[in-house]
N, C-alpha and C positions, 0 to 999 in steps of 0.2 A: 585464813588467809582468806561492794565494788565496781543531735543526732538524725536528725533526717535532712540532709543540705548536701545538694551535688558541689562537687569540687573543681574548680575548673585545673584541667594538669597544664605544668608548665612546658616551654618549647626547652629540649634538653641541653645543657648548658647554661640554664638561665635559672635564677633562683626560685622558687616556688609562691605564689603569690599568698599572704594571707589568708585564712580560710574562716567559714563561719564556724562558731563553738557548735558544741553538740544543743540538742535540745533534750530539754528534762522527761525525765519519764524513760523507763524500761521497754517500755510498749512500742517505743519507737527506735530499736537499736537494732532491730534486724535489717530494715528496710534503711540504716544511715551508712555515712563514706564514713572513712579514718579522718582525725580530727588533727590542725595542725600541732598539737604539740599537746602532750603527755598529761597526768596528774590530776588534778582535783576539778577541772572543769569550768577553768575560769576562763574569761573570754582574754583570747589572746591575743586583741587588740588593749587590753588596757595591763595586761602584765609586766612586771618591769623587769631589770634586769639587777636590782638588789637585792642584797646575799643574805648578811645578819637582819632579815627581820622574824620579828616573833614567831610565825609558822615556819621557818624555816630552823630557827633555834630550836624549837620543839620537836622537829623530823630527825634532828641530828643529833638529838638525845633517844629518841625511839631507837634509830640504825646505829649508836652507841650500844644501847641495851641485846642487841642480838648475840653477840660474842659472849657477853654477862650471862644473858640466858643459857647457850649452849652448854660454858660450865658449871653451870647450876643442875644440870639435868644430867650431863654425860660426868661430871669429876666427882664430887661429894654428893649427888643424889637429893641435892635439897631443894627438894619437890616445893617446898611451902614457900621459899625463896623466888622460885623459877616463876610462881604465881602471882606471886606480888611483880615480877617484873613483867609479867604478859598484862597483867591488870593495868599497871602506870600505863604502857604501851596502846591501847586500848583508848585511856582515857586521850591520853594525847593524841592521837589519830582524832578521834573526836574532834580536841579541841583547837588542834591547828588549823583547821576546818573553819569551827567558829571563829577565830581571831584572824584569821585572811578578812573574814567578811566584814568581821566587825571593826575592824581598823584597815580595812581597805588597803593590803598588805600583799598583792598577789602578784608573781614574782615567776618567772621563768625557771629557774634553781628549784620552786617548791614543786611546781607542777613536776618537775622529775624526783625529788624526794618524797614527797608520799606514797607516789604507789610503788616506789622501789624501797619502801620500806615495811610494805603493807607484806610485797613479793616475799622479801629476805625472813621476815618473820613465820610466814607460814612452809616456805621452803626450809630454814632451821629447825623448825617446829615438827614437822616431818621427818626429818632427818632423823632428829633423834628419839621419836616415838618408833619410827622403825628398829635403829638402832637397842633400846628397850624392850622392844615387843609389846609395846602398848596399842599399835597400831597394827592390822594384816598390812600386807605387803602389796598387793591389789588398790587398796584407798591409797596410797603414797602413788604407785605410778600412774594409777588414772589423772588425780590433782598436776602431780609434776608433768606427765605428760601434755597436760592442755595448756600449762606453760612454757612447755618446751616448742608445739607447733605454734602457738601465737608468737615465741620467738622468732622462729623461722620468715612468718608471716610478714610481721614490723619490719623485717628486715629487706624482701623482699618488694615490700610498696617504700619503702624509702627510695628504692632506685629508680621507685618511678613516680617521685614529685611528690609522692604521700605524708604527710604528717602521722605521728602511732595512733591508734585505736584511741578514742575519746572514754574517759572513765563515764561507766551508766551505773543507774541506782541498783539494777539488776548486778553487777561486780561489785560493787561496795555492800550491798543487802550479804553475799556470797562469804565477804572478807570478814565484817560481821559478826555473823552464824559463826564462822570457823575459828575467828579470834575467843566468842564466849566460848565454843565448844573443847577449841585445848584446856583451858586451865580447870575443865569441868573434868576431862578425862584425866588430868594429873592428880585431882582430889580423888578421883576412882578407885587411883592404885590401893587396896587395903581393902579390908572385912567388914568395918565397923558398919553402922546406919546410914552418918554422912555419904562415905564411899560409897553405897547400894542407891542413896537417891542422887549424888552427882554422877552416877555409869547412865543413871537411866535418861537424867538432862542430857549428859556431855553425848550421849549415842543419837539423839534427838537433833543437838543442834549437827554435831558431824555430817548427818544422814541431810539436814535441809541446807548447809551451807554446801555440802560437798555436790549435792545435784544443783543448786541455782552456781555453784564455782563454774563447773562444765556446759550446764544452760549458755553463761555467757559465755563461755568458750565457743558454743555454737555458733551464737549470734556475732560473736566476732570475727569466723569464718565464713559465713554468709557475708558480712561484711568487706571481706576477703576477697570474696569472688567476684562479687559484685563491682567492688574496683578493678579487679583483671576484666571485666568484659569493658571498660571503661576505655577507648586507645589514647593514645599518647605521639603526640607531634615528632618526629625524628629532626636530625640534624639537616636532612636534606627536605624539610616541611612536607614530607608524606606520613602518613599514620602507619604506626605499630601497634599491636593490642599484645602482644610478645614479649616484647622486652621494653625497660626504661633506661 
């Protein structure tokens, strides 16, 4: 299981103006606002509002694949199955990426299907390694946990004019790591050779996807903050920093 531009807030009741996209680089995501609107980091003055194109038909065979994988892993045990489908998964995430860019295909709908598909994969993936005992129980709620307060978070600066958290290289680096790292810890399960040197990969990527997972968790609450100290125009044009 992945940015330095002040945001001007709107007067309330009035729709939120456009915002600049984030800027590239990790380096710069502590010190950036929330970006207006979700996903892969296009700039959301040229995004459109069509559905069926190519990156988006690719998200929507990924977020297909999730249910497929659960019962691959939780019904018949077929680990070797459940691999192949985090592997297609993977690549697609990849290449919906590329094919936004490369046919100039970037779209409102994708910007919310990618990382809600990036989420759903490693939240499933969790699930059922707990479920298994493939996983301690510690890695599962540290992970879910830092998605659970950046829920809260998003949810919170939308009431006051905010666009969600901008995807940084630092979350997608995170998603990554943890995407190669599941399918290494499912080849683990068993005695043989193989198994002994994909525990020692899959413990590896775990260990650096799951610290850079929570890194940007941090920096997405510093980001957090940093917008509440930001105030916000009331109905009656005196400033709030309190509420939106």
């Amino acid at each position: 299981m992945w940015h330095a531009s002040p945001v001007a807030m709107p007067a309330r009741g009035t729709e939120p103006a456009p915002e600049p996209g984030p800027a590239s680089g990790p380096a710069s995501g502590a010190g950036s606002s929330p970006a207006s609107g979700p996903g892969s980091g296009a700039d959301p003055t040229t995004a459109s509002g069509r559905v069926f194109t190519v990156p988006n038909v690719l998200s929507m065979l990924r977020l297909a694949g999730v249910p497929l994988f659960l019962w691959l892993l939780l019904g018949p045990h077929a680990d070797g199955y459940a691999v192949l489908v985090l592997v297609v998964a993977g690549f697609t995430d990849w290449l919906d990426g590329k094919a936004a860019r490369w046919l100039n295909q970037y779209s409102r709908l994708g910007e919310l299907l990618d990382p809600a598909a990036d989420r759903l994969y490693i939240l499933a993936t969790l699930a059922a390694f707990l479920i298994r005992g493939i996983v301690p129980w510690w890695v599962v709620a540290a992970l879910i946990g830092r998605d659970l307060v950046l829920t809260v978070c998003v949810a919170v600066l939308r009431r006051r004019g905010y666009g969600p958290f901008p995807v940084t290289y630092l979350g997608k680096a995170a998603t990554f790591n943890l995407l190669y790292a599941f399918p290494l810890l499912l080849l683990a399960q068993g005695d043989s050779q193989v198994a002994e040197v994909a525990r020692a990969f899959g413990y590896a990527f775990t260990a650096w996807g799951g610290s850079l997972y929570l890194w940007s968790g941090v920096v997405y609450v510093i980001q957090f903050a940093r917008a509440m100290h930001r105030p916000v125009t009331t109905s009656t044009g005196g400033l709030d920093r309190l509420t939106g």
